[in-house]
C-alpha positions in Angstrom: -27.2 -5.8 60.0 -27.2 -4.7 56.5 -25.2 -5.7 53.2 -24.0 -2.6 51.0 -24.6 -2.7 47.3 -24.7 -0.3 44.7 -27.3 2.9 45.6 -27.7 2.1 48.9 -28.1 -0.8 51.8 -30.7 -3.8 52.4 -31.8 -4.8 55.0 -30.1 -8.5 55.8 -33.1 -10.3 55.6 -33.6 -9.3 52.1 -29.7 -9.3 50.5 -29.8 -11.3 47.6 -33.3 -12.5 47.8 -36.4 -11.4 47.0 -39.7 -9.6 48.6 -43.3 -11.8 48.0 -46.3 -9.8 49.3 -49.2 -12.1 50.2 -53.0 -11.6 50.5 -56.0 -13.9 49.4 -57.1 -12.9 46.0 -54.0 -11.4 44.8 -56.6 -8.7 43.0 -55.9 -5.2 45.4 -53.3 -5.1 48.0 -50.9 -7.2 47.1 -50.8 -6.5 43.5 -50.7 -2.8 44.7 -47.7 -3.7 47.1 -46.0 -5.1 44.2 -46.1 -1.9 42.3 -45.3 0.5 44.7 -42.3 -1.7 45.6 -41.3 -2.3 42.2 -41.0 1.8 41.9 -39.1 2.3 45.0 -36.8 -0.3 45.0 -36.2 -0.8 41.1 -34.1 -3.2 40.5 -32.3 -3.9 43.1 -33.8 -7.7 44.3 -37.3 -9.0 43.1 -40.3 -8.4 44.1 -43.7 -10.3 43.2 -47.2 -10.8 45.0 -49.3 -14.1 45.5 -52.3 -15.1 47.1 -53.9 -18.6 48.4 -57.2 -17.6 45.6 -56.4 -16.1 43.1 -58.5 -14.2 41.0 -57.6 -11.2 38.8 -56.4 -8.1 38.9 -59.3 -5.8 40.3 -59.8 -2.7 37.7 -59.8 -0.3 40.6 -55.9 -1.2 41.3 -54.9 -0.7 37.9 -56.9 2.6 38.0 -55.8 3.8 41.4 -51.7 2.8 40.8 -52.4 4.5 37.4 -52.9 8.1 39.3 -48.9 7.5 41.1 -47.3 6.3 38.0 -47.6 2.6 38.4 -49.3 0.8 35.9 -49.8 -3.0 37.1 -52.1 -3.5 34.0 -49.6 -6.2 32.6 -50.0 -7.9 36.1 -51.5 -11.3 36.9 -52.8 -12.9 39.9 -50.8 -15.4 40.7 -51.0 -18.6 43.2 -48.6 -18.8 46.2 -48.3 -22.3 45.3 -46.2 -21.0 41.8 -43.9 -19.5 44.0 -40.2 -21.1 44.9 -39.9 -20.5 48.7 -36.1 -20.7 47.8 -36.1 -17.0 45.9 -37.8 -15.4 48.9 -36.0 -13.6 51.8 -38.9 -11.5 53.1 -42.8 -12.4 52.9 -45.0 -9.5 53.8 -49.2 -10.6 54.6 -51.6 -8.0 54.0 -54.7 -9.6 54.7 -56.9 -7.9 57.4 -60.0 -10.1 58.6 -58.7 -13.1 56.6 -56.7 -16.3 56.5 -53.6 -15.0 55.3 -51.4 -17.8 53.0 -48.8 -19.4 54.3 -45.4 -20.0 52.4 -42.7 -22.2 53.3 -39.4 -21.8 53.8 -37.3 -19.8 56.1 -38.4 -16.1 55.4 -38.7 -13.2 57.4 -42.3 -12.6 57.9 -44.2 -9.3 57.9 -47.8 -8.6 58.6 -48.8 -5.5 57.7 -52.9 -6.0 58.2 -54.8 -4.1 55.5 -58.6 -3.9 55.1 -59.5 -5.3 51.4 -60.5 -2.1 49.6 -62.5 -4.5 47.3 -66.5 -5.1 48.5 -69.3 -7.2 47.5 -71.8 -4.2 48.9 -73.7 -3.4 46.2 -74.7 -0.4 46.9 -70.8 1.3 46.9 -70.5 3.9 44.1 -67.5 3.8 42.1 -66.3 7.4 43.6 -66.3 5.1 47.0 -64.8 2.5 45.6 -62.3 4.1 44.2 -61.5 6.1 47.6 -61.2 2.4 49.3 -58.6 1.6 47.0 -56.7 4.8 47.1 -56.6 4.6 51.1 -55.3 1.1 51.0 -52.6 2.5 48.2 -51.5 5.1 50.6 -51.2 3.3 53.4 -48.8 0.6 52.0 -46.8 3.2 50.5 -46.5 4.7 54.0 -45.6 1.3 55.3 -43.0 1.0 52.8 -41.6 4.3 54.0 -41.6 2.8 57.3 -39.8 -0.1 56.5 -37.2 1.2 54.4 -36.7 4.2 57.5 -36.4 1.0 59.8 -34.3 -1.2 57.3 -31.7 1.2 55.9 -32.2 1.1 52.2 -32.7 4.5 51.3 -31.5 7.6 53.0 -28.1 7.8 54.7 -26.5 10.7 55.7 -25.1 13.7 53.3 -21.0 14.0 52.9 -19.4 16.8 52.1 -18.9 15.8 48.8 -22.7 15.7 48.2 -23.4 19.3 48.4 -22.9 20.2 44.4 -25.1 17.1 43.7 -27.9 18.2 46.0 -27.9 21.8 45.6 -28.4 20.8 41.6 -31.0 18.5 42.4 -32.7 20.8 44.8 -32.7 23.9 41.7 -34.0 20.9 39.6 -37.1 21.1 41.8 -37.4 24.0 41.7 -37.1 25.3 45.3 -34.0 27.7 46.7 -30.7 26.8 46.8 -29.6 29.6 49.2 -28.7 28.6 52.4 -28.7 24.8 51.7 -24.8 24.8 52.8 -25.5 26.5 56.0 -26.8 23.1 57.5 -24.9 20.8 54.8 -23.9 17.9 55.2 -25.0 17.0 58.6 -28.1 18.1 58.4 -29.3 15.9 55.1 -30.1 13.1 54.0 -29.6 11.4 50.7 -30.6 8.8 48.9 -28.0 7.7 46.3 -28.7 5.8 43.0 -25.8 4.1 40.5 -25.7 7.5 38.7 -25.6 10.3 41.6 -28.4 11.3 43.7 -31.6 10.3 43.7 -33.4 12.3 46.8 -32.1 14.8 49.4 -33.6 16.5 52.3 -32.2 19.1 54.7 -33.3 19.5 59.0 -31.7 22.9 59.9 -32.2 23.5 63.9 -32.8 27.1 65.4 -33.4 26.9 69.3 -36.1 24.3 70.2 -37.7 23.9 66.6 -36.3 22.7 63.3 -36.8 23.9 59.8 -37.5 21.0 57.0 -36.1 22.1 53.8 -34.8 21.0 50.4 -37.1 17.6 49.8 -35.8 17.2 46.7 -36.5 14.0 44.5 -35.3 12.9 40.3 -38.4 12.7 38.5 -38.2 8.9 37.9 -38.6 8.4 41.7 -41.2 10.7 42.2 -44.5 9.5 43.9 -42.6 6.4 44.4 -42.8 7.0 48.2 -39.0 8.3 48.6 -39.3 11.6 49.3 -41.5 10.4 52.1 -39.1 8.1 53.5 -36.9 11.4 53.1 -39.2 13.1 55.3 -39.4 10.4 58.0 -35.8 10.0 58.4 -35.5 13.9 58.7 -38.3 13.9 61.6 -36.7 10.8 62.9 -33.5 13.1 63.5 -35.6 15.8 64.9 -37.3 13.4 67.5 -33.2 12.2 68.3 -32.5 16.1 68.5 -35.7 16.3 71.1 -36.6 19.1 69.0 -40.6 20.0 70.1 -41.7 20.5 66.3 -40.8 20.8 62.6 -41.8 23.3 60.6 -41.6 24.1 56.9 -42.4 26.7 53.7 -43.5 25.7 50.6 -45.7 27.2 47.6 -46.3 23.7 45.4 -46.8 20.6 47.6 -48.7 22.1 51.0 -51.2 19.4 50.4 -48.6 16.7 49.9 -46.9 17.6 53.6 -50.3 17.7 55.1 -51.1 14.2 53.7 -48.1 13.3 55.9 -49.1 14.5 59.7 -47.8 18.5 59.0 -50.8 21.2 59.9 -51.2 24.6 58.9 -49.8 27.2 60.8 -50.1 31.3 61.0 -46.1 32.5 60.1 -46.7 35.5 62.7 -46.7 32.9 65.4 -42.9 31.1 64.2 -40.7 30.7 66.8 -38.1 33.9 66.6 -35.1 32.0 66.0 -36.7 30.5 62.5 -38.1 33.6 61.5 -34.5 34.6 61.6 -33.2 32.0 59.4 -32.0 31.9 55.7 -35.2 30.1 54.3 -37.7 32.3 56.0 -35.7 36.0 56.0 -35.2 36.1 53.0 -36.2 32.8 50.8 -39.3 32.2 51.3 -42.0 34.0 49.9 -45.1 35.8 51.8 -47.7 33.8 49.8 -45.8 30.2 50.7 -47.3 27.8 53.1 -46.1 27.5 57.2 -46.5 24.1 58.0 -45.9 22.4 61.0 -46.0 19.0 62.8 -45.4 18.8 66.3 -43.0 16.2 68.2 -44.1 14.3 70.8 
């Protein structure tokens, strides 16, 4: 069940009340949930972190949210004991190996278990350190995606009335606009924001396979973990579709798709039907990027 409000849905767990993530120190992953949430959601209900000891917040975090556009150097850590179970709808635990806190009160209650990133071993350099906290980073952004694919805030599907709005956002991006009504609208995904569009993604099929296109997100979202949640809800339709894989072009953000499960693949061996289509016949370029990621 979800409530609607401006720019999208929420989950009913979480209308009109807010998200607390939870974790021991509240120095790494919960400070670093509280971020990436604060990003992705904006304004739309609060979100803070806690933890049972707190300490500070650890340098690596401010670092490592630093590099996505986060800065959480303004951040303290905070007791759970300074927070008022009655603002809380949803509490989310992150501790891994630990006693996470507890909060009272009638909340929906996550676990999403997270290994600390932070170490007493003396004899990590900073380079590993640093690759501790940017795993941990990128795995609660991916949980995020998760949950908002599984909740329903964020994408819903494209009208008809989207397809000015997304074929501007998609030039903004710089990628090709021709062809994006061949599949439009129910092929996309949007995301929508109080002003227009924030995010849009297209799934054309051809035969057995489909073609991901058009991931398209405004610059104030970006690396805020949308256009992944784009992405999921776009393989989500292809696993409904019982498509057997996904593929894709692109000449900017190969390594960005691989970081999400796609692999490369040799364009000779496309299926015929996408070689055939608009994107790959006559959009995309010889020197772009085939990637692929196959459905179970």
């Amino acid at each position: 069940m979800a409530t609607e409000v401006a720019g999208g849905y929420l989950p009913f767990a979480m209308s009109g009340r807010g998200v607390l993530f939870l974790c021991v120190a509240n120095s790494a992953r919960s400070q670093m949930a509280e971020g990436l949430a604060r990003q992705l959601f904006g304004d739309r209900f609060p979100v803070a972190s806690a933890g049972s000891a707190p300490s500070r917040v650890n340098p690596f975090s401010v670092e490592v949210m630093r590099e996505v556009g986060v800065d959480v150097s303004a951040h303290r850590s905070k007791s759970v004991e300074e927070i008022d179970a009655a603002t809380v709808g949803t509490v989310i635990t992150l501790c891994a190996g630990e006693v996470c806190p507890v909060l009272l009160g009638r909340a929906r209650r996550l676990h999403w278990p997270i290994a600390d990133p932070a170490s007493k071993d003396t004899s990590l350099s900073d380079d590993e350190l640093r690759a501790r906290f940017r795993a941990a980073r990128d795995l609660i952004q991916a949980k995020l995606a998760q949950w908002v694919a599984e909740g329903g805030l964020g994408p819903e599907p494209a009208s008809e009335g989207d397809l000015d709005a997304a074929r501007a956002l998609v030039a903004s991006a710089g990628l090709p606009t021709i062809g994006v009504e061949d599949a439009f609208p129910r092929g996309y995904s949007v995301v929508r924001g109080g002003n227009g569009l924030l995010g849009v993604a297209g799934l054309e099929v051809h035969g057995d396979v489909g073609l991901l296109r058009s991931v398209a997100v405004v610059p104030s979202k970006q690396r805020s973990g949308l256009g992944r949640c784009l992405v999921e809800d776009r393989l989500a339709a292809a696993r409904e579709a019982t498509l057997g894989a996904v593929y894709l072009l692109t000449t900017t953000a190969a390594a960005w798709f691989r970081k999400l499960g796609f692999e490369d693949t040799p364009r000779q061996d496309l299926p015929e039907a996408l070689r055939r289509s608009t994107e790959f016949a006559a959009v995309g370029p010889s020197s772009a990027t085939c990637l692929v990621e196959r459905l179970a």
